[in-house]
LOGU-299199 format. One line per 2 residues: number of its first residue (from 0); their letters; for each residue x, y, z of N, C-alpha, C. Coordinates in nm, 2 decimals. Layout:
BEGIN
NUM	a	X:Y:Z:X:Y:Z:X:Y:Z | ...;
***
This chain:
BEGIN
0	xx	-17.50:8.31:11.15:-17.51:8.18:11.07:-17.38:8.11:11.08 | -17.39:7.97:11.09:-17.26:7.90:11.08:-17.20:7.86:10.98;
2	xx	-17.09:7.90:10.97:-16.95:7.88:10.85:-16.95:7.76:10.79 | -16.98:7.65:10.94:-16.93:7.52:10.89:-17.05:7.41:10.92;
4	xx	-17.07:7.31:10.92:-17.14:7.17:10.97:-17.08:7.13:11.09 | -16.97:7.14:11.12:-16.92:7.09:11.21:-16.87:7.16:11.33;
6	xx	-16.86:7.08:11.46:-16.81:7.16:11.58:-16.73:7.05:11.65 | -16.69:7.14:11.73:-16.58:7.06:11.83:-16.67:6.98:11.95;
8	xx	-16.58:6.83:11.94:-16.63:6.77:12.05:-16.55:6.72:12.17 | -16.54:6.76:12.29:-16.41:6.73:12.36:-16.47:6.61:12.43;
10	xx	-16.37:6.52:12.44:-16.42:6.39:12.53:-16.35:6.39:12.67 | -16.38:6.34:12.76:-16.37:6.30:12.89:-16.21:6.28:12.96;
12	xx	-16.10:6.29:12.82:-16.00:6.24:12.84:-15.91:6.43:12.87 | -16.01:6.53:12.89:-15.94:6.64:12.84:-15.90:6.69:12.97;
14	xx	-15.76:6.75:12.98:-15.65:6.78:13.08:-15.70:6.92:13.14 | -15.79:6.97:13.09:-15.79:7.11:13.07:-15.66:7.18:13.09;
16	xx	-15.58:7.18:12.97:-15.45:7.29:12.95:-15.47:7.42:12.92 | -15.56:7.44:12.82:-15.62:7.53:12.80:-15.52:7.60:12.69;
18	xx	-15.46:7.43:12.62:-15.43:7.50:12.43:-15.54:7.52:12.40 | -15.66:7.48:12.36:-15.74:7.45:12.31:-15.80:7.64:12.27;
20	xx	-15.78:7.67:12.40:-15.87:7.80:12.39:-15.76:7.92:12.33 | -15.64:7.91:12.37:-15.53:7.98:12.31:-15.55:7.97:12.19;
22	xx	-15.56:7.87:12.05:-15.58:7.91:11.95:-15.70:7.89:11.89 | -15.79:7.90:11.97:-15.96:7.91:11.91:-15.96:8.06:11.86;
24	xx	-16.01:8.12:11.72:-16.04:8.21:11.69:-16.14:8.30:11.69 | -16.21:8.19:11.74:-16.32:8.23:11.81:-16.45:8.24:11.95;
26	xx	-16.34:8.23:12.07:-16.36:8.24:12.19:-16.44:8.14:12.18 | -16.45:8.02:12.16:-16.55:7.90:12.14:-16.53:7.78:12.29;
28	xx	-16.43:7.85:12.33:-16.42:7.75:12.42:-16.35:7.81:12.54 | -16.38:7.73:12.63:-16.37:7.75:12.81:-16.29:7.63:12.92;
30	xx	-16.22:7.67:13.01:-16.20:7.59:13.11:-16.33:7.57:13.19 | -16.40:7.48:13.19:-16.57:7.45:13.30:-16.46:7.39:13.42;
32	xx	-16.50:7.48:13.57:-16.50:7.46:13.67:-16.30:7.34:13.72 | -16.23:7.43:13.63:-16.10:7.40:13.63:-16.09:7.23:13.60;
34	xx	-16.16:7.16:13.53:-16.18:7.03:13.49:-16.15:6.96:13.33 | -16.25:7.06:13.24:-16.19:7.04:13.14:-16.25:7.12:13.05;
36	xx	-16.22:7.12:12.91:-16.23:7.25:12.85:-16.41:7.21:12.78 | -16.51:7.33:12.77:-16.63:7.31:12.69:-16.61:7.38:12.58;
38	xx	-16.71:7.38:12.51:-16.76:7.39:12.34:-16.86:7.49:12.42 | -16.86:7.58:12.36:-17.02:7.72:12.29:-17.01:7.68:12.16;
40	xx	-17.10:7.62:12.14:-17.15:7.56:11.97:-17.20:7.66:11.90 | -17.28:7.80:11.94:-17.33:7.96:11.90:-17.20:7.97:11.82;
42	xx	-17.05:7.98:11.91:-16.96:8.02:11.85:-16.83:7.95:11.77 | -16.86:7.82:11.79:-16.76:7.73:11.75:-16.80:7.74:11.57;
44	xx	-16.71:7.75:11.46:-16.71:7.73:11.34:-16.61:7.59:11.28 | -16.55:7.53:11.41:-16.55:7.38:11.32:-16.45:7.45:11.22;
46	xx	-16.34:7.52:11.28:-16.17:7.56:11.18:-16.11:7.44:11.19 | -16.13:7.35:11.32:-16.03:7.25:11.36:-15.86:7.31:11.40;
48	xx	-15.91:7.41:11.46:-15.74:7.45:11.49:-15.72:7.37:11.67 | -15.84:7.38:11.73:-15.81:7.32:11.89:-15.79:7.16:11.85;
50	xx	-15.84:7.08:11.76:-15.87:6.94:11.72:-15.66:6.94:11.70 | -15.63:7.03:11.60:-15.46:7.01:11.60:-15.38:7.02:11.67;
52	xx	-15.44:7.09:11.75:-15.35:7.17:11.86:-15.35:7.08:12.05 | -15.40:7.01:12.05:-15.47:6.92:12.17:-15.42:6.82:12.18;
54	xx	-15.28:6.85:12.29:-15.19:6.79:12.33:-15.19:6.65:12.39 | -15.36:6.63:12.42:-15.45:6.48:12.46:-15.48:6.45:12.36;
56	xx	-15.50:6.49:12.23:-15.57:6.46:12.17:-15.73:6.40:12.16 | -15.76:6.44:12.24:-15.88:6.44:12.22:-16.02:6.50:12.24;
58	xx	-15.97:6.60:12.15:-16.10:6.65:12.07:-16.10:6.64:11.89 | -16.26:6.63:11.88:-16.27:6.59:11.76:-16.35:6.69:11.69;
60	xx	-16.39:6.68:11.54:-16.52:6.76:11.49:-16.62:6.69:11.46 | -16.73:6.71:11.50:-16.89:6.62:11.48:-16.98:6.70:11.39;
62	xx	-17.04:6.66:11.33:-17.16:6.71:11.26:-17.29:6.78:11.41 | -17.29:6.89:11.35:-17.40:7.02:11.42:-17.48:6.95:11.40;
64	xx	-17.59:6.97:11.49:-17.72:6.96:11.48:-17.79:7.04:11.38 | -17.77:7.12:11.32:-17.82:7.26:11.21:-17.76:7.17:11.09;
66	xx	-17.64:7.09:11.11:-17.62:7.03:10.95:-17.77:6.88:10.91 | -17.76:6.91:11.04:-17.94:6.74:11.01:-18.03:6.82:10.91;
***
């Protein structure tokens, strides 16, 4: 079950550095095809530590589809 309503959303602007995944707690995220970083929404709980830590800034948290 999910902790939170919310998950990470990365937008199109993302560098793939791969802070994002260094301080995810929960393996929630990936470099896809050395491009840019994705979301496993199974395992993302929406802590917002990649949202602070995202030197592009930009990723965000969105409302889950499980919070509708």
């Amino acid at each position: 079950m999910k902790e939170s309503a919310k998950i990470a959303h990365i937008a199109k602007g993302c560098v793939a550095c791969g802070t994002c995944i260094t301080v995810c707690p929960r393996a929630a995220l990936r470099i896809d095809k050395g491009i840019r970083a994705m979301v496993d929404a199974e395992k993302c709980v929406g802590c917002g530590k990649c949202v602070k830590n995202c030197p592009a800034a930009v990723i965000i948290l969105v409302l889950s589809m499980e919070a509708l």
